[in-house]
TIROTI-697665 format. One record per residue (C-alpha): residue in three letters; x, y, z. Coordinates in steps of 0.1 Angstrom, whole numbers, padded with zeros to 4 digits. Layout:
residues N
   resn       X       Y       Z
    ALA       X       Y       Z
...
END
This chain:
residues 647
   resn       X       Y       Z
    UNK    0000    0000    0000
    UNK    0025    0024   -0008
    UNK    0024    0050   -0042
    UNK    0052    0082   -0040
    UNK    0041    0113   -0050
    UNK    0043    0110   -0091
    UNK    0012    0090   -0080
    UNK   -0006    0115   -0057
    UNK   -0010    0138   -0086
    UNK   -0023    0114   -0110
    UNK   -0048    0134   -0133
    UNK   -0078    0114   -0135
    UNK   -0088    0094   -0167
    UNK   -0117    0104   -0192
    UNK   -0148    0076   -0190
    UNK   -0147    0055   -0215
    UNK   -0182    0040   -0216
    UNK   -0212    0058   -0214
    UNK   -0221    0073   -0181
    UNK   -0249    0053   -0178
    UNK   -0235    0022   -0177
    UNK   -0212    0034   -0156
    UNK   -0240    0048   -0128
    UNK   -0259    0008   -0134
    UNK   -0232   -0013   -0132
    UNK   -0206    0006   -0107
    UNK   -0235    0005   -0082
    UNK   -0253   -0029   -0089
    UNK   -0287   -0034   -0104
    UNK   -0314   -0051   -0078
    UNK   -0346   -0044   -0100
    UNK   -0364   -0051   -0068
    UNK   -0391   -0025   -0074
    UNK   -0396    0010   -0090
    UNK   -0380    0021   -0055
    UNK   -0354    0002   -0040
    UNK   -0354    0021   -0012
    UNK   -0317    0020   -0010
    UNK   -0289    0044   -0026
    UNK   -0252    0031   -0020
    UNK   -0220    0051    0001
    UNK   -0186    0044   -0013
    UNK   -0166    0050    0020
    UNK   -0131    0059    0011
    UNK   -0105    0065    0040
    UNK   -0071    0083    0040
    UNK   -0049    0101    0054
    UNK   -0034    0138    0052
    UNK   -0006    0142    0029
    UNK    0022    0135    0061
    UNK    0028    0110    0081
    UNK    0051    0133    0103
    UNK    0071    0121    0126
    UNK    0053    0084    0127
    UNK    0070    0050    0109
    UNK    0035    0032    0121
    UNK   -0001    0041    0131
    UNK   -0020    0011    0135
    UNK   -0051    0006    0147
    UNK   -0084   -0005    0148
    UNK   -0113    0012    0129
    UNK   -0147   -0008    0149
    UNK   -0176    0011    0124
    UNK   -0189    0041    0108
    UNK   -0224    0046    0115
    UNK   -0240    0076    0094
    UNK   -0271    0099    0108
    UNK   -0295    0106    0087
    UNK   -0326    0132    0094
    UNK   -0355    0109    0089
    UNK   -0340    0068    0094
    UNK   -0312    0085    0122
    UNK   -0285    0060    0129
    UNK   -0279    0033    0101
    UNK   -0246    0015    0098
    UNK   -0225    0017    0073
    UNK   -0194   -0002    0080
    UNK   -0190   -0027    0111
    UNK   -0167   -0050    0107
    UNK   -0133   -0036    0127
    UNK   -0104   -0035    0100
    UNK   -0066   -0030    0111
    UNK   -0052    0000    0098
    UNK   -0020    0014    0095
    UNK   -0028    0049    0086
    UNK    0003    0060    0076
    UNK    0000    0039    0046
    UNK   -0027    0058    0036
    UNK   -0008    0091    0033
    UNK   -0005    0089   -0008
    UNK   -0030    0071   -0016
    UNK   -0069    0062   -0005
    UNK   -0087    0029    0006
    UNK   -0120    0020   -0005
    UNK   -0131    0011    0026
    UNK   -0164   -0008    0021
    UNK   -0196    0001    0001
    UNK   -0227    0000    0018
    UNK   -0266    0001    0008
    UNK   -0280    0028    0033
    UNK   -0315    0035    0031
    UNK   -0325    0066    0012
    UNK   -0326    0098    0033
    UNK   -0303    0130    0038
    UNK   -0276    0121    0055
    UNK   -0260    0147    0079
    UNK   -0233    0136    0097
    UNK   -0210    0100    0108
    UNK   -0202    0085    0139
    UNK   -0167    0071    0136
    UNK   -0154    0042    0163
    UNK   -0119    0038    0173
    UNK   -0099    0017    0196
    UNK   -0064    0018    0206
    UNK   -0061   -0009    0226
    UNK   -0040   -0029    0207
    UNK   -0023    0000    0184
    UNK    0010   -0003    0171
    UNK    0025    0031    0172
    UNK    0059    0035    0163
    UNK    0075    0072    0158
    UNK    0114    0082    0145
    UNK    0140    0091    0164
    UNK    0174    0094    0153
    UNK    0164    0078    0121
    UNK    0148    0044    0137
    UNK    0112    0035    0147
    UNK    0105    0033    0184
    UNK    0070    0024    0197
    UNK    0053    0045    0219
    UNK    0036    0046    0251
    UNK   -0004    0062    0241
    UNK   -0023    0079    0270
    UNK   -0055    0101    0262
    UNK   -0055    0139    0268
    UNK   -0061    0129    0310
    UNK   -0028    0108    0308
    UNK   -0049    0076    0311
    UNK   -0042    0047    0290
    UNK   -0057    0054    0252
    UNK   -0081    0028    0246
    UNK   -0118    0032    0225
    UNK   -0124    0063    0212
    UNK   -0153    0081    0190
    UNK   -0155    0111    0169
    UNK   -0185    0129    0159
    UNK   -0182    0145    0124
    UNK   -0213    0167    0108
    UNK   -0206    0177    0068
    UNK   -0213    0209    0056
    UNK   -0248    0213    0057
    UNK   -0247    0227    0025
    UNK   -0232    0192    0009
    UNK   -0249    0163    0031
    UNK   -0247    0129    0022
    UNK   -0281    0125    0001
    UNK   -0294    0097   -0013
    UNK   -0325    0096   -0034
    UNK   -0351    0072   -0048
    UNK   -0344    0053   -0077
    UNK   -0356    0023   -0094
    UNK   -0322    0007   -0085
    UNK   -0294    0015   -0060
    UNK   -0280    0032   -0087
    UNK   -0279    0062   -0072
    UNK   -0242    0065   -0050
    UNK   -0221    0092   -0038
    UNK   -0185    0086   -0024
    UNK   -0180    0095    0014
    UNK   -0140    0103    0018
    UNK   -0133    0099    0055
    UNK   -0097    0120    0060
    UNK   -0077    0109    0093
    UNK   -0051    0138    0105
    UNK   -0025    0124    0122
    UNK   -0007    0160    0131
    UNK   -0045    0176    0142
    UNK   -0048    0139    0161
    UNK   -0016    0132    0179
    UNK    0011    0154    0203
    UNK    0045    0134    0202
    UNK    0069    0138    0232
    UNK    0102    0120    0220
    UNK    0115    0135    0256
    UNK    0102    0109    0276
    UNK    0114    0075    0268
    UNK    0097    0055    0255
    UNK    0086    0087    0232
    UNK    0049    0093    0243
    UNK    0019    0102    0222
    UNK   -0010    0116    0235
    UNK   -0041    0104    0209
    UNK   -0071    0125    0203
    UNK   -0083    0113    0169
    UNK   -0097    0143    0146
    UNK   -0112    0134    0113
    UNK   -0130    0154    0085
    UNK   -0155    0134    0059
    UNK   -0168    0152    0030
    UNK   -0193    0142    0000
    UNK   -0160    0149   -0025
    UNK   -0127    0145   -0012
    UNK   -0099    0174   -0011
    UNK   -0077    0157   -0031
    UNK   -0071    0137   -0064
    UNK   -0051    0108   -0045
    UNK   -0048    0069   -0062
    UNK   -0080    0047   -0042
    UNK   -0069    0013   -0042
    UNK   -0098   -0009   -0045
    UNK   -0086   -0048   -0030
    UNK   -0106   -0076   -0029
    UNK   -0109   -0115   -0044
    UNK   -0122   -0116   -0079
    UNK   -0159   -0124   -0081
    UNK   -0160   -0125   -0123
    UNK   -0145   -0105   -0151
    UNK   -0161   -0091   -0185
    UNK   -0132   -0091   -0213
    UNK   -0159   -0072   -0240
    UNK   -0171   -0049   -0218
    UNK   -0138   -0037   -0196
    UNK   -0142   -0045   -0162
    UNK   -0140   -0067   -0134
    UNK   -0155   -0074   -0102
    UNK   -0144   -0080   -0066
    UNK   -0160   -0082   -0034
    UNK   -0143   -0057   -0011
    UNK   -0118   -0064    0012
    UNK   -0101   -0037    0025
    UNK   -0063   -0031    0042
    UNK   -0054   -0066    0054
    UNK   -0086   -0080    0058
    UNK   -0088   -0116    0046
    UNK   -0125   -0130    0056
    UNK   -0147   -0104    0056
    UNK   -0168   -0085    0025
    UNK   -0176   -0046    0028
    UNK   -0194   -0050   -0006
    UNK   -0188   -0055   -0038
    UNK   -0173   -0030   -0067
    UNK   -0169   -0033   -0105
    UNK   -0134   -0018   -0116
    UNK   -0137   -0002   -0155
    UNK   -0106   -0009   -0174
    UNK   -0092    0005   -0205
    UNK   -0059   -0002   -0233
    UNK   -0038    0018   -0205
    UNK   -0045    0001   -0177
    UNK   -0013   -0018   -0166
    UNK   -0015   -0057   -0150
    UNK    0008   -0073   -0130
    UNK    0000   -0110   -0126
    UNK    0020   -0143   -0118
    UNK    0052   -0121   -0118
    UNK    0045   -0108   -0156
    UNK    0036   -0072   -0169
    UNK    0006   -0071   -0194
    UNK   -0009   -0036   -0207
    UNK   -0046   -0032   -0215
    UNK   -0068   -0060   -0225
    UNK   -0043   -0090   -0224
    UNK   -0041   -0085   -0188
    UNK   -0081   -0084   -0183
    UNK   -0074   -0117   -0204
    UNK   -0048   -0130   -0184
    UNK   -0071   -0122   -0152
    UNK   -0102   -0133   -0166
    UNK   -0087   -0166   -0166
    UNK   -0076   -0171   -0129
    UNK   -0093   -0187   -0102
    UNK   -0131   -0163   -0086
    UNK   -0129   -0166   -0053
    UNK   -0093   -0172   -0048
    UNK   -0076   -0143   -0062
    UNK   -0070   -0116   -0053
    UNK   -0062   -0080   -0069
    UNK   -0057   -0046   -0059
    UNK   -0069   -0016   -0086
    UNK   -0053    0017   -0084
    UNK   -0076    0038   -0093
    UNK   -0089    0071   -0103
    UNK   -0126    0080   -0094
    UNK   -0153    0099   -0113
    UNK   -0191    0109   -0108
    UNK   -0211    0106   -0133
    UNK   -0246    0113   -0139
    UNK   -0273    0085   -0142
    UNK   -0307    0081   -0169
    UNK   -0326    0098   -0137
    UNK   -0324    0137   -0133
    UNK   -0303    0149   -0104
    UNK   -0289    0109   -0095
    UNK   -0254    0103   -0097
    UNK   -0234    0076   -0098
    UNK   -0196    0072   -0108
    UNK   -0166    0049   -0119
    UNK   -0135    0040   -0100
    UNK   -0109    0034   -0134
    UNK   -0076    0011   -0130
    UNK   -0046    0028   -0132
    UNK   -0028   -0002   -0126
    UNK   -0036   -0042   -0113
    UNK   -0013   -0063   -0088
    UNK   -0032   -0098   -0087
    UNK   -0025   -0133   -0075
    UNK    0002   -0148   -0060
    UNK    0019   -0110   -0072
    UNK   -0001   -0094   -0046
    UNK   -0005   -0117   -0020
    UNK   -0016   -0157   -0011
    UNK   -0018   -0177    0019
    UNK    0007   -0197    0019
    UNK    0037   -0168    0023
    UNK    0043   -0142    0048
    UNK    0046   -0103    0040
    UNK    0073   -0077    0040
    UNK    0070   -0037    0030
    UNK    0098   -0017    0041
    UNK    0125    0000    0030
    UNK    0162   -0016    0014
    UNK    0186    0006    0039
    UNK    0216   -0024    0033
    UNK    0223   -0054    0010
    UNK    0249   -0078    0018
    UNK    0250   -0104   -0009
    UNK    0219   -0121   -0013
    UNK    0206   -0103    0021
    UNK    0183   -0073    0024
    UNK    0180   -0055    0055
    UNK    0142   -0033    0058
    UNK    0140   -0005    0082
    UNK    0105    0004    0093
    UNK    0090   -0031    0079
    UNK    0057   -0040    0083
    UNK    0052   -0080    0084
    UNK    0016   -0092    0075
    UNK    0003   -0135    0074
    UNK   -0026   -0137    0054
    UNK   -0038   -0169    0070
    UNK   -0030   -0158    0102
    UNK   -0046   -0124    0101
    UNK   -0012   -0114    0114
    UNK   -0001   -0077    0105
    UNK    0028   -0067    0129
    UNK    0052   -0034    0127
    UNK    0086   -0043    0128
    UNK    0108   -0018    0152
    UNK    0140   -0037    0148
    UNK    0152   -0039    0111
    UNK    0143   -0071    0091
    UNK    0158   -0093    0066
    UNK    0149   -0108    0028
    UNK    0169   -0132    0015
    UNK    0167   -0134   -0026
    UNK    0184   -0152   -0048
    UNK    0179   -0165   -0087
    UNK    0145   -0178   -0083
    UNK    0129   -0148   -0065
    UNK    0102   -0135   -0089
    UNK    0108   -0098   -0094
    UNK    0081   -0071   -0104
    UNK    0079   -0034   -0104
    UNK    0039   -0017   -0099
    UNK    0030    0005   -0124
    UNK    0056    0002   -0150
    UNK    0041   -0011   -0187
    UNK    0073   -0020   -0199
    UNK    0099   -0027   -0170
    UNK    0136   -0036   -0180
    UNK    0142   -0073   -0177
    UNK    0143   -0076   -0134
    UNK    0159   -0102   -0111
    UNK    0165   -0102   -0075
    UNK    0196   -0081   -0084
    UNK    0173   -0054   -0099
    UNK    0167   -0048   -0058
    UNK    0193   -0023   -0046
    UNK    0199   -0002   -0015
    UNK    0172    0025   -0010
    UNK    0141    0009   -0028
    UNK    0110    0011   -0014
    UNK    0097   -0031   -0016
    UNK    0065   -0059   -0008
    UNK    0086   -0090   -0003
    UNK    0067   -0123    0000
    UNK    0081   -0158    0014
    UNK    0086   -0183    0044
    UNK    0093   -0166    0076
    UNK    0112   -0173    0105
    UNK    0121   -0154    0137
    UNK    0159   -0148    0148
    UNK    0174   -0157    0184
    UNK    0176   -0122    0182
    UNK    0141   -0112    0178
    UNK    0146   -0103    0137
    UNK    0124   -0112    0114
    UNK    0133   -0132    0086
    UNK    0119   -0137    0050
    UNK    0131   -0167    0029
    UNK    0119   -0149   -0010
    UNK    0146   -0169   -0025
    UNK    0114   -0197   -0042
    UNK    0139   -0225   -0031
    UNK    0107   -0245   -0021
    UNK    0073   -0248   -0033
    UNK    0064   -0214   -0019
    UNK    0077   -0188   -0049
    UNK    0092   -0158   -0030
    UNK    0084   -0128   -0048
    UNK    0095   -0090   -0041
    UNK    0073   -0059   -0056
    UNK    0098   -0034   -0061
    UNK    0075    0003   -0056
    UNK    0079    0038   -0064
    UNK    0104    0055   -0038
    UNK    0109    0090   -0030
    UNK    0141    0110   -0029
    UNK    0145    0139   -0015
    UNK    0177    0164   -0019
    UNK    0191    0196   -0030
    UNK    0203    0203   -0067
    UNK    0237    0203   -0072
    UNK    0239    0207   -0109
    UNK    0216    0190   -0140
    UNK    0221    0189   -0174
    UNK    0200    0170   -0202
    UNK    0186    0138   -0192
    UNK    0210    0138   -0159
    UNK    0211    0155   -0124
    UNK    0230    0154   -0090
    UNK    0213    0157   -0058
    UNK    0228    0163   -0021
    UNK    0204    0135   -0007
    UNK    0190    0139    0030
    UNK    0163    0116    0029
    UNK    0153    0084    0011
    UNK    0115    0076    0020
    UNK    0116    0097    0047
    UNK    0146    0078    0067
    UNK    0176    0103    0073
    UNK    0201    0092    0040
    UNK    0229    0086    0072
    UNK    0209    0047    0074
    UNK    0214    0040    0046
    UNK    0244    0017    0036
    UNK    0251    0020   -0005
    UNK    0279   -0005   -0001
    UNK    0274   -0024   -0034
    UNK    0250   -0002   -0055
    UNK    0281    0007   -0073
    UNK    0298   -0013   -0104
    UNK    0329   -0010   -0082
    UNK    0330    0004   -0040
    UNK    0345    0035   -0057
    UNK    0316    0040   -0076
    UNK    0290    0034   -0049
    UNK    0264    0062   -0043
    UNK    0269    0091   -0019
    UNK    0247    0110   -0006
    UNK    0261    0145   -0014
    UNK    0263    0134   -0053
    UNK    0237    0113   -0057
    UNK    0233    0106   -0094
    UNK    0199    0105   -0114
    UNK    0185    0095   -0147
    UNK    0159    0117   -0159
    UNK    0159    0104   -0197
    UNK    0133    0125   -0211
    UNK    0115    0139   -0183
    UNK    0112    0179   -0185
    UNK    0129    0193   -0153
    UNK    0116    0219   -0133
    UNK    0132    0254   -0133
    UNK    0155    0251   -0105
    UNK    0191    0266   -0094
    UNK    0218    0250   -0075
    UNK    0206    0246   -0041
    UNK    0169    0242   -0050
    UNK    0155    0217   -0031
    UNK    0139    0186   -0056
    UNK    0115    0159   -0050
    UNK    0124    0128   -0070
    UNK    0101    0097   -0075
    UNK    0113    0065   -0094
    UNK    0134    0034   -0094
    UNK    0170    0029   -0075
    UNK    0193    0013   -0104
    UNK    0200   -0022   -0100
    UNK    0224   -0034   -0076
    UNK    0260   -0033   -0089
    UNK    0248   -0013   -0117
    UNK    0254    0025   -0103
    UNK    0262    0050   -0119
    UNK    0233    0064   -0120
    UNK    0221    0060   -0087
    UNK    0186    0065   -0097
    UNK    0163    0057   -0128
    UNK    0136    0087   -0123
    UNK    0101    0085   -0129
    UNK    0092    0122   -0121
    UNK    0109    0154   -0109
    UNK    0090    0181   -0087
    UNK    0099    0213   -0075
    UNK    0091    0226   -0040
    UNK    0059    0247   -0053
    UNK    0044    0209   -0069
    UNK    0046    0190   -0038
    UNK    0018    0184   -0012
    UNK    0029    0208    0018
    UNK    0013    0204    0050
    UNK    0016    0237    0075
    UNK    0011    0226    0111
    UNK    0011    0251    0137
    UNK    0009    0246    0181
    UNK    0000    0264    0206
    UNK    0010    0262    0245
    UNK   -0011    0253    0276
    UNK   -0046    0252    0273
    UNK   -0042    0269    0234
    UNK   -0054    0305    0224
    UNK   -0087    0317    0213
    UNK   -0069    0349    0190
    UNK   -0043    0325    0167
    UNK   -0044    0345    0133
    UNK   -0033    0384    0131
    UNK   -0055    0381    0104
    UNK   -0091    0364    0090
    UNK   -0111    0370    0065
    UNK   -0135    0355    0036
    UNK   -0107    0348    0013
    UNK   -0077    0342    0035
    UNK   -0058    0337    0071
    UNK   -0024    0342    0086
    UNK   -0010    0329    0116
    UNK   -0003    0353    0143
    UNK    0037    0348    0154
    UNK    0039    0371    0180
    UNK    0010    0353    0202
    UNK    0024    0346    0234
    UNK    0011    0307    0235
    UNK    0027    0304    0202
    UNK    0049    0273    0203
    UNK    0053    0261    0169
    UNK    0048    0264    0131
    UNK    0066    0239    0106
    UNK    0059    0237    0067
    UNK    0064    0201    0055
    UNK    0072    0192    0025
    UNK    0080    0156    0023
    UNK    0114    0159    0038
    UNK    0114    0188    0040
    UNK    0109    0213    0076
    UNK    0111    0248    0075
    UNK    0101    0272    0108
    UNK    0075    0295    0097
    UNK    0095    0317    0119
    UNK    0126    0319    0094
    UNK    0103    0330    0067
    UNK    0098    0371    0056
    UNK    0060    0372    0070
    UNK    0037    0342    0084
    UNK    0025    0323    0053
    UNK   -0013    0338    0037
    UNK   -0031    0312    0040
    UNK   -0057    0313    0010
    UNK   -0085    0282    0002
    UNK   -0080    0260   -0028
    UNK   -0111    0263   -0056
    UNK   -0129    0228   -0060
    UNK   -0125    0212   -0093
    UNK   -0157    0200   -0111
    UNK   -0152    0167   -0132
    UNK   -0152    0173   -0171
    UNK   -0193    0167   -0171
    UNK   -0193    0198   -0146
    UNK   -0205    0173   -0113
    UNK   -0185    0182   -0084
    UNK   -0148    0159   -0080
    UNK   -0124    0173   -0055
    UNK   -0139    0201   -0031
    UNK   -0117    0221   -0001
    UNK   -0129    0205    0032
    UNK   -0121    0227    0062
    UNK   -0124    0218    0103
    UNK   -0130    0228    0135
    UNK   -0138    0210    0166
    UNK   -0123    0193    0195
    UNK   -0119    0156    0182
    UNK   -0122    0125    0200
    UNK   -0115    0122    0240
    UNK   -0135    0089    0250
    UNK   -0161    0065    0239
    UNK   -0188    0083    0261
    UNK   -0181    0117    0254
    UNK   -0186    0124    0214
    UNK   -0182    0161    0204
    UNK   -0189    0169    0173
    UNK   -0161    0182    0144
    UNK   -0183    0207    0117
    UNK   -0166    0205    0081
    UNK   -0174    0232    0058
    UNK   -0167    0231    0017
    UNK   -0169    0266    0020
    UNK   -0144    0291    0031
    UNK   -0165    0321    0039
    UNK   -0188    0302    0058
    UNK   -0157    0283    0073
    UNK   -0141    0315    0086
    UNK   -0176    0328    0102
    UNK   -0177    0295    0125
    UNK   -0143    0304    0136
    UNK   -0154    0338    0146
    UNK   -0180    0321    0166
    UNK   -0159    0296    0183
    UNK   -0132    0320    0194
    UNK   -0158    0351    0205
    UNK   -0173    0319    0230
    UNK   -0140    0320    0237
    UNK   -0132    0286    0230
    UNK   -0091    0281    0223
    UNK   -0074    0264    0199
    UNK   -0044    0240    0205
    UNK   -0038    0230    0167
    UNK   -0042    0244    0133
    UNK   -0031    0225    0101
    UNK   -0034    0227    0068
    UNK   -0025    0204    0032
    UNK   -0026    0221    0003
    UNK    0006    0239   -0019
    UNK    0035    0263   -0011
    UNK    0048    0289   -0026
    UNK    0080    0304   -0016
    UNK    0079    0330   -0042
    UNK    0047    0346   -0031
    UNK    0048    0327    0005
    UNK    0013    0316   -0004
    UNK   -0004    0280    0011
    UNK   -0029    0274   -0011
    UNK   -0051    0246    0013
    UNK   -0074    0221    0002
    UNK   -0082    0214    0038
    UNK   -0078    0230    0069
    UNK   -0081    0217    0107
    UNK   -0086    0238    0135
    UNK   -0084    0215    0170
    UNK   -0103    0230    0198
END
């Protein structure tokens, strides 16, 4: 479950089928009755665009129960699902989809529970787990969060002769509005009070991976369909979901790349029931044969199916390559995951892969890798490693990927980030002072045979990349660069790097979180208005302000002026019905399962900004603000496509 940034900005793909088809099939045709009684919610969740200072978050979602103003409380999810939510920071998860009964639906109940939670925050460039209390100090366990949507965008369902008419319900976690980290203590502690936004659109154009077992497939018509089976679940179904593919659409199945319909081929001819796929995919609404019902399609970007993906005979490893040592791997920040055994584990200490000629090798989202092997897996690649696992005397866990037995050990090498400051480019080439590699500090990572000789192994301050034909953003020595792509195979360097994309600071998702002291302040911006906000610096309970950008951390503080603060405009889909929409936040999140305040979300700024007013005139303080959305250092303008305000 892991896509870079080159993914997060994936423009979404034109329908290719008429929209009525679409609205029928995407949602599922009952021909009960002229009225079903019954529209369907396509719960997506995700997370904001940083995972901060966390290597794991996860927990346990128990439901999400939506209010509605004439049926009140009808459940839409409630089946508990492990989540690690900071695997959801570049992409989102189609959680389940669920026929509700047809009414106006105001706000959701969300259930959490920390009782088991595996959190695991960075410090000095390793995962430690934390200790988790609750704002009292008390021991975090079940917690609930109360979130109403803007009342001018409720959740609305309407009669139709099917359940054809759906709407998408993106459920947005913040982990930097939900968590204070205090790595002074040790172990680190984090004290959890869970803030959420849900919206009718979602803020953001993010990947939704769609996973599930294959129910059937439809070469002719383009699609496929699975029941859904979200994060790591293995037994349960949240629904069922056709995917819409087209001649783009890339497959990766039984360790082989196909492009377009060859691949629905390929999959069309594998086991229902027993396989098991994940789509990437874009999502659009689209209008249905009745007037004002919508529907819409989620379209494959990409397919990782079968053994590929997953099976029950192998363990699970995703982490990051920080060393290799002959046939050896060593992950930082792995998480380990037995299907069978429902097992999903974060690993603190560093792990091991062993590969070898027989490993089968793939790379997601590439429609015409270079020929790959298990030496194709180099130091500083972002991997899903699959194979028989054992445990060290040493608590370490191991992964046998090398198919010496009649388990195949596969690895899924996955877009990684790079993050650095230029040192000089030229065409089809640049050199990068690297300090991080997937967020890790570059200092953990060994390059020690990257390189066709040691002399030629990477380092850090000239970190060589392969642009080949990308077009490379205007930027001067010293220019921070975000770069997504491929490391080069091991023993194969120079380059270091094969990219895939090249952004400047401006084109990456920035998140601006700001923190105030004690019990918070009820006057936090020196200015607020209809169209715009700033932060007021000179506040005496101001503690902190950082601007992240991937790697990236600069102190408000250092800049000219406190950053304007300005909403993002919502983007209509290209048959004008409403896509990605600003969602901005205010309330006091979660403190226990008994008490359940209530979080308002607005898709309007003006009517945003005049809640604020009404909050702080009460006075009622704030303790957090943060906001995702754009930088500019030029004009020192955030552009944000949501904002939190914690209470």
């Amino acid at each position: 479950m892991h896509l870079s940034f080159k993914n997060k900005a994936c423009r979404r793909l034109a329908a290719l089928l008429c929209a009525c088809t679409f609205g029928l099939l995407a949602a599922g045709c009952h021909n009960n009755n002229q009225n079903s009684g019954f529209g369907v919610a396509w719960t997506t969740l995700s997370t904001a665009d940083d995972a901060g200072p966390f290597a794991s978050y996860i927990v346990t979602i128990d439901s999400i129960v939506l209010v509605g103003k004439t049926v009140g409380a009808v459940s839409a999810i409630a089946v508990p699902e492990t989540v690690d939510l900071t695997k959801l920071t570049n992409l989102s998860e189609l959680w389940g989809t669920a026929s509700v009964p047809v009414d106006t639906y105001t706000s959701a109940i969300i259930t959490m529970d920390y009782t088991t939670a595996q959190i695991s925050v960075m410090v000095n460039g390793a995962p430690v787990a934390a200790k988790l209390v609750d704002p009292s100090g008390a021991t975090s366990t079940a917690v609930t969060v109360n979130v109403d949507f803007d009342t001018s965008n409720p959740l609305i369902l309407q009669p139709t002769f099917d359940t054809s008419n759906a709407l998408r319900l993106a459920v947005n976690f913040d982990l930097s509005a939900s968590n204070t980290v205090d790595l002074t203590t040790s172990p680190p502690t984090v004290t959890v009070k869970p803030f959420v936004s849900i919206s009718t659109t979602a803020s953001d154009n993010k990947l939704i991976r769609v996973r599930g077992p294959l129910i059937n497939s439809s070469v002719n018509a383009g699609t496929y369909t699975v029941v859904v089976r979200p994060f790591f679940d293995e037994v349960n179904s949240l629904g069922t979901m056709t995917l819409f593919n087209d001649a783009n659409t890339i497959y990766t199945l039984g360790g082989i790349t196909y492009v377009g319909n060859g691949g629905l081929t390929q999959l069309s001819q594998t086991s229902a029931g027993s396989t098991t796929t994940a789509a990437f995919t874009t999502f659009e609404p689209t209008p249905t044969p009745a007037p004002g019902i919508t529907s819409g399609i989620f379209h494959s970007v990409y397919v990782v199916a079968g053994g590929t993906l997953e099976d029950f005979f192998t363990y699970g490893l995703e982490g990051d390559v920080i060393a290799r040592s002959g046939n050896v791997l060593t992950l930082r920040g792995a998480t380990l995951f037995a299907n069978l055994q429902q097992v999903v584990q974060f690993e603190n200490l560093d792990s091991q892969v062993t590969v070898g000629p027989n490993t089968q090798v793939t790379a997601d989202g590439i429609a015409t890798p270079a020929p790959l092997d298990f030496n194709s897996i180099s130091v500083g690649q972002h991997i899903t490693a699959r194979g028989l696992y054992s445990l060290s005397a040493a608590g370490v866990s191991q992964l046998d990927s090398t198919g010496s037995s009649a388990d195949t050990g596969s690895v899924r090498i996955q877009s990684t980030e790079v993050f650095g400051a230029l040192i000089s480019s030229a065409t089809g080439s640049l050199a990068l002072n690297v300090q991080s590699i997937e967020n890790w500090p570059v200092s953990v990572y060994n390059f020690a045979g990257n390189g066709v000789s040691a002399a030629q192994d990477p380092t850090a301050a000239n970190y060589l990349v392969n642009t080949g034909a990308l077009t490379l953003p205007t930027a001067a020595a010293g220019d921070p660069l975000w770069v997504d792509g491929f490391t080069s195979p091991f023993g194969t360097a120079p380059p270091d790097f094969i990219a895939e994309a090249v952004n400047a600071e401006s084109a990456v998702p920035a998140s601006l979180v700001v923190a105030w002291t004690g019990t918070g302040t009820a006057a936090p911006f020196a200015t607020l208005t209809s169209s715009s906000l700033t932060i007021d610096l000179a506040n005496a309970a101001f503690g902190s302000g950082v601007l992240r950008i991937g790697a990236e951390n600069i102190d408000i503080k250092t800049l000219s002026a406190s950053p304007t603060v300005v909403p993002a405009v919502a983007q209509p889909a290209s048959n004008g019905l409403p896509l990605f929409s600003p969602v901005f936040s205010v309330g006091p999140g979660a403190i226990t399962e008994a008490v359940i305040p209530h979080i308002l979300s607005f898709n309007g700024f003006a009517a945003y900004v005049t809640q604020l007013t009404t909050s702080f005139a009460v006075p009622t303080p704030t303790t957090r603000f943060v906001a995702r959305g754009f930088y500019n250092r030029g004009s020192n303008t955030f552009t944000a496509s949501s904002i939190d305000v914690v209470l």
